[in-house]
Structures are given as structure tokens and as C-alpha cells.
N, C-alpha and C positions, 0 to 999 in steps of 0.2 A: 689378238683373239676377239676385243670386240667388233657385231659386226658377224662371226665367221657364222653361219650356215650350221643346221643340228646335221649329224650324220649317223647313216647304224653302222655297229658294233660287235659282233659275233649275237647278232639277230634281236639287241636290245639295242632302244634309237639312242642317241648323244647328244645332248644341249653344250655347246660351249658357254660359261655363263664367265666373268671377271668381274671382281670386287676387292674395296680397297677397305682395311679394317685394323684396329691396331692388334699386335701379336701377342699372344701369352706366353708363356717359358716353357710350355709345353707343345708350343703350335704346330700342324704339319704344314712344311715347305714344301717348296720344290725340289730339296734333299733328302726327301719322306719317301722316295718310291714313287714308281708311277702306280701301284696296283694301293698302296697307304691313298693316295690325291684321289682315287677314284671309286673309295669304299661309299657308301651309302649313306645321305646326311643324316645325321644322327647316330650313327653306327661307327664312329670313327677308332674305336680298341676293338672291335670284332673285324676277322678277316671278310671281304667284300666278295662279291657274286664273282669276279675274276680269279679271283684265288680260289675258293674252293669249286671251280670249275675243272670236270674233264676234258672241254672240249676247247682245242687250240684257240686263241685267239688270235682272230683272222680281222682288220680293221680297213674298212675301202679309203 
């Protein structure tokens, strides 16, 4: 991932960002969902702009 190129996203752009941090008992993984990993920072117990969308996600 580092390195990769921001890309759009069902018409909102995408940063790939990576960081290394210690975990809490509560943290989301990468066994969180991919729509949990990409909720809004600061917003991580309310569902994200993907979830409560109507419109397909379509990802170039």
C-alpha cells in the first residue's frame, strides 16, 4: 500500500494512507469489514457514506 496512487470511488476520491500503532481491545482490523475500515475518521460506531448509500459501488 505505501506508495500506491489516491484513486475515485463511486465519485468521492481515495487516499491509500498505512500506519503502524499499538491496538486497543476494541480496534477495527482488517476482520472489521471492508465498509467498518472505511467509515469516516472520527466516526468509527456510526455507519460510513458507503453503507448508507443507494448508489452501487462501482471502484475503478
Amino acid at each position: 500500500m505505501p506508495g500506491e496512487a489516491p484513486f475515485e470511488c463511486s465519485g468521492k476520491m481515495v487516499v491509500p494512507m498505512f500506519g503502524e500503532t499499538e491496538a486497543k481491545s476494541d480496534a477495527i482490523t482488517h476482520d472489521s469489514g471492508h465498509y467498518v475500515i472505511v467509515r469516516p475518521e472520527g466516526n468509527w460506531d456510526s455507519p460510513g457514506y458507503w453503507e448508507l448509500s443507494e448508489v452501487p459501488v462501482k471502484c475503478a
